[in-house]
N, C-alpha and C positions, 0 to 999 in steps of 0.2 A: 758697534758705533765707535768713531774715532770722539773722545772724552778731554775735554782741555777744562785742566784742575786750574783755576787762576788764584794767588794768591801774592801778598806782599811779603818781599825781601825785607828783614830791618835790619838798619842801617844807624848804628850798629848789629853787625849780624849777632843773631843769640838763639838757639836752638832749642826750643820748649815744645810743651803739648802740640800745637798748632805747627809744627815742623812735621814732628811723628805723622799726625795724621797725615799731612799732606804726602808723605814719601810712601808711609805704607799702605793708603790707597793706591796709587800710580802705581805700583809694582804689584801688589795684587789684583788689581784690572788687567795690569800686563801679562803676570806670570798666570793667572788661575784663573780668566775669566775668557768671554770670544771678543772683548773688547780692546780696543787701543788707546792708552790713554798717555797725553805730553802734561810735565807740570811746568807751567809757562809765572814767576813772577820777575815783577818789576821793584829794583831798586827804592825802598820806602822808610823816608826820615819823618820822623813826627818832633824833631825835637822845639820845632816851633810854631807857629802859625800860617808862615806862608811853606814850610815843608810840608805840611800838614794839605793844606788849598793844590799845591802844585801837584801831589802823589794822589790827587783824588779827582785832577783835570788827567793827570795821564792814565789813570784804568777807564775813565769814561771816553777817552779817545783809543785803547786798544781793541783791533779788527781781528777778530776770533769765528768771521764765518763760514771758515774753514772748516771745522769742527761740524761734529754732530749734537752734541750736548759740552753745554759749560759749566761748571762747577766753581762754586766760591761760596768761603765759609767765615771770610775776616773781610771789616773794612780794608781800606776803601775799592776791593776789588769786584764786589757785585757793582761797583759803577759800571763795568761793561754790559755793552748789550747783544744779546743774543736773542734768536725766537726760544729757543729752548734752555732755559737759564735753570737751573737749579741751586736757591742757596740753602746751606746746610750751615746754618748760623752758629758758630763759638762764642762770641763775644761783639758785640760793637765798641768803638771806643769810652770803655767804663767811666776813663775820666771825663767825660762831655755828657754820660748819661747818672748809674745808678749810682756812681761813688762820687759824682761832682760837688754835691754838697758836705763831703768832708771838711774841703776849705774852708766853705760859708765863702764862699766865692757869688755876689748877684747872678741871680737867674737872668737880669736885663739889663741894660746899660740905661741910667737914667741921665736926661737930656742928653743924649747923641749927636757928635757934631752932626750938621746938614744932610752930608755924605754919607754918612752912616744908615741916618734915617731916613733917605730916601733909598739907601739899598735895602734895608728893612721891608721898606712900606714894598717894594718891586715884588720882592719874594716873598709875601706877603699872597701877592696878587696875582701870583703864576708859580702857586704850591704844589710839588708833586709832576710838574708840565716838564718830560722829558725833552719837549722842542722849546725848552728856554733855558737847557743847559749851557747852552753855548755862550747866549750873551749874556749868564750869569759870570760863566767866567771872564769876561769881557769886564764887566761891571767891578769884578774884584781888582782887574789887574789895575783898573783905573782909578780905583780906593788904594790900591798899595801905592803907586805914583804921587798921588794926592799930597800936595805942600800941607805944611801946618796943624798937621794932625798928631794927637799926641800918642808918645811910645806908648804906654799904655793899653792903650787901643787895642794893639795888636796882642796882648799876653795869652800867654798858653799857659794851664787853661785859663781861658776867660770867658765873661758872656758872651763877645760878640762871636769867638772860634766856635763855642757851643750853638749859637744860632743857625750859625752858614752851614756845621756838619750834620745838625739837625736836618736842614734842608735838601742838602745833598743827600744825605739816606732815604729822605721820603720818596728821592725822585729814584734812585738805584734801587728801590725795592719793592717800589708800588707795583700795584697788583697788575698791572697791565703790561709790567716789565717781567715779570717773576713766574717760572712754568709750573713750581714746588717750594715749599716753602718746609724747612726740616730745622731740629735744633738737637744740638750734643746732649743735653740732659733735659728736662723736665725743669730745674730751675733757670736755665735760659731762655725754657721757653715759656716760662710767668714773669718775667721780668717785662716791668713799662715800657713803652717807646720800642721794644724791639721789632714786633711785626706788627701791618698795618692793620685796623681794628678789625677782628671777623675773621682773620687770616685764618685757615687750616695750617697746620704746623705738624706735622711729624715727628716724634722723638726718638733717636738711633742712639743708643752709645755705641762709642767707637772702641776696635780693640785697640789693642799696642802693637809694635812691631819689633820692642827690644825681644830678643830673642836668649835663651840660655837659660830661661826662669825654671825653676824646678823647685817642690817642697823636698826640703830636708834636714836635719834637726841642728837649731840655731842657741845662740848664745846674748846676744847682743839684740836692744831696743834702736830700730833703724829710720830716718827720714831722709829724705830726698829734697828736696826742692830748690826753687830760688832762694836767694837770703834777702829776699826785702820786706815791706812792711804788710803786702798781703798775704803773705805765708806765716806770718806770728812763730816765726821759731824761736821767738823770743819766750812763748808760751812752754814750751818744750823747756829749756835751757831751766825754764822759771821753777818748771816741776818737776824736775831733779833735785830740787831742795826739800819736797816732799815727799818724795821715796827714799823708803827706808831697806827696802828688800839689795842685797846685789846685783845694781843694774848699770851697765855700758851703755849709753848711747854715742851711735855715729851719725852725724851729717855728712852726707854730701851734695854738694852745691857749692856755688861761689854767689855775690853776689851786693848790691852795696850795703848792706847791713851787718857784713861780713865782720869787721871789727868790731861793731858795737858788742855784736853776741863773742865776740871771744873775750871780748873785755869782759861781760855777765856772766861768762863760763870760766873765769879766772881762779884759779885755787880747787876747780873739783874736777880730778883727775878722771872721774869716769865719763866726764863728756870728752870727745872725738872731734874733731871736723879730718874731713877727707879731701876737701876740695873736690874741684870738677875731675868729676872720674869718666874713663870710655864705657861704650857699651858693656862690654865684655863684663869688667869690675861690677859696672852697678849693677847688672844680675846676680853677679858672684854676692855683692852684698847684700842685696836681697833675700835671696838664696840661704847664705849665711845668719841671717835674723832668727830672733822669736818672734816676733812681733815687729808691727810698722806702724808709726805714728804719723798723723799728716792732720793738721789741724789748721787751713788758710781760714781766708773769712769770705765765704761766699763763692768759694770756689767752682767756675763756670763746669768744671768736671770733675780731675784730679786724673790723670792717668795715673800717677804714684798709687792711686787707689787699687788700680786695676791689676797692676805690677804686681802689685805686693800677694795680692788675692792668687795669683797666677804662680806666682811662690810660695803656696800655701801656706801664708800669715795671715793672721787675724790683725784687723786694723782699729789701731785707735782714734779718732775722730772727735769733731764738737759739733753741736745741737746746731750752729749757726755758719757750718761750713760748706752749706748750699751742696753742689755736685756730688760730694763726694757720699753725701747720705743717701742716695738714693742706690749705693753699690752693699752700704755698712749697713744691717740690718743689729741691732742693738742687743745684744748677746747671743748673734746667731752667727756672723760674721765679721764678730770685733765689738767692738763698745764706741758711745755714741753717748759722749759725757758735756757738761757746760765749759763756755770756754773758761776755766782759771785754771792758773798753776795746782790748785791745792785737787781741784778734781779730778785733771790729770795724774798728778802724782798718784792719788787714793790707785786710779783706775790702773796705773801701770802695777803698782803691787800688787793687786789683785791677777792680774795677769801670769807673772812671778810666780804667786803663792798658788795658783789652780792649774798644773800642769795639765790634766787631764780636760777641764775642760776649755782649755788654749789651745790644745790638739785638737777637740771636737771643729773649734768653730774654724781655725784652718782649714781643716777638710771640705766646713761647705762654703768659707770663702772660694775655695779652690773649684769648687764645681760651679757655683754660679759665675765667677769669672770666665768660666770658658761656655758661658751660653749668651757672649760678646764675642760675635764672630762677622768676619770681613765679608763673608757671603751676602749676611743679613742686610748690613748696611748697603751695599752694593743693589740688591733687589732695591730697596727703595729709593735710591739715587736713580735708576734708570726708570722706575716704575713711570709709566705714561698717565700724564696727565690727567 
């Protein structure tokens, strides 16, 4: 089958899990399968509310029926339409669904100018109806135009962006659009709002594509990731004050919380940051570990996860970090402790102090990581209907 992976560029470009995936299927369709597969995205800003309206009118106007099967795994790219659609879901956009009430940001605008609520009351009343995408977005352009309405209105996130993307998802991925419906873990795919009620859902975890990983005997406590607030490296940084054994930790990543934590990590020399490093290195520091720490909150997978396991490290984890427990199996392939610094810490000494059996759960990190293979995912991606 000729295969078109569709997915959003961001803009700012940044290269995370949802990159990997996309490159290392396309190349393994290409190189090791009898299929052909193009990865086709589109330029996507979310930094406000009509970038957000404008990148979710252009995938729902991109003509892909050229292709034999489409694939899409991120908003706003199953907006397109295809007979043969495959989404294989990572995430929707968190902040308009399961993390929007962080803010305590209103779920609804109360008293809505006119305009407002009568685009409400429309979508409302042609919910989920693919043949009223059009003059939905008609409807929008004619609300951004609109005199007299306050800035407000428009905020990102807010209730009203939350409503329209609400609406737009139901319509990209109602069932009468949709050939398969697939999710990267098991907590993506119990998350609210993601598929439409009753949906069949598939669960595949995907491999990695970073290449160079190999077990062999390490020295140094390792993390990976972004530096922002849903990665809690802050947690890390925190539990270095509670280990007492000799231990180095490195970070690498960049990212905007990047200061705060070196500002936290001030005065103790055995924390590291490494900044954004290439392929090559961050195997090598993998590789070079005793252990890998990766502690997000709710983590839609964690490739870091997979990584590490594939470098025969045992992973250290929290009870409420979604994706990535379903790789950690809790003194079998790393530990799987509550989120605070102080349990962290306990759990890293103990790491430290039981060489033998730090070696043991490496070993079956290392083997259950490799029963995450591009074959498997692949069969179910093409698997008919």
């Amino acid at each position: 089958m000729d295969i078109a992976i569709v997915a959003p560029c961001p803009i700012p470009y940044v290269i995370g899990g949802a990159e990997n995936l996309w490159r290392g299927l396309q190349d393994h369709l290409n190189e090791h399968t009898e299929h052909q597969a193009e990865l086709i995205k589109l330029p996507s800003r979310e930094l406000s509310f009509w970038d957000l309206v404008d990148t979710y009118r252009r995938f729902s106007e991109l003509d892909l029926d050229g292709f034999d099967l489409v694939v899409s795994t991120k908003y706003p790219a199953w907006m397109v339409r295809h007979p043969r659609h495959v989404v294989y879901l990572q995430h929707k956009l968190r902040g308009l669904y399961d993390t929007y009430d962080i803010d305590r940001l209103p779920l609804r605008l109360e008293n809505p100018p006119a305009p407002v609520a009568e685009l409400s009351e429309w979508m409302e009343q042609h919910a989920g109806r693919r043949d009223a995408l059009s003059e939905l977005f008609e409807r929008l352009e004619r609300l951004r135009d609109a005199p007299g309405l306050p800035a407000d209105l428009f905020s990102f996130p807010g209730p009203l962006i939350r409503e329209i993307v609400h609406r737009l998802d139901d319509i990209g991925l109602a069932p009468a659009e949709i050939s398969r419906y697939g999710a990267i873990s098991e907590t993506v795919r119990g998350r609210e709002e993601h598929f439409p009620p009753g949906a069949d859902v598939f669960v595949a975890h995907h491999p990695t594509n970073l290449e160079g990983l190999r077990p062999r005997r390490g020295s140094y406590l390792f993390s990976a990731s972004r530096l922002d607030n849903s990665k809690r490296v802050e947690l890390l940084v925190g539990a270095m004050q509670h280990v007492s054994q000799d231990v180095e930790l490195r970070i690498a990543g960049t990212g905007p919380n990047e200061e705060m934590l070196r500002a936290q990590a001030e005065g103790d020399p055995r924390v590291r940051f490494c900044g954004r490093v290439p392929s090559e290195r961050l195997a090598e520091l993998y590789s070079g570990a005793r252990a890998v720490a990766f502690v997000p909150y709710q983590e839609d997978y964690g490739l870091v996860t997979l990584e590490a396991m594939l470098a025969g490290k045992p992973v250290l984890t929290c009870t409420d970090s979604g994706g990535t427990t379903e790789l950690v199996s809790d003194g079998e392939t790393g530990r799987i402790v509550d989120p605070s610094p102080e349990a962290l810490g306990a759990a890293i000494d103990e790491l430290w102090a039981t060489r033998r059996e730090r070696l043991r759960m490496g070993r079956a990190a290392f083997e259950r990581a490799h029963r995450v293979t591009w074959d498997g995912l692949v069969q179910e991606l093409t698997r008919a209907p």
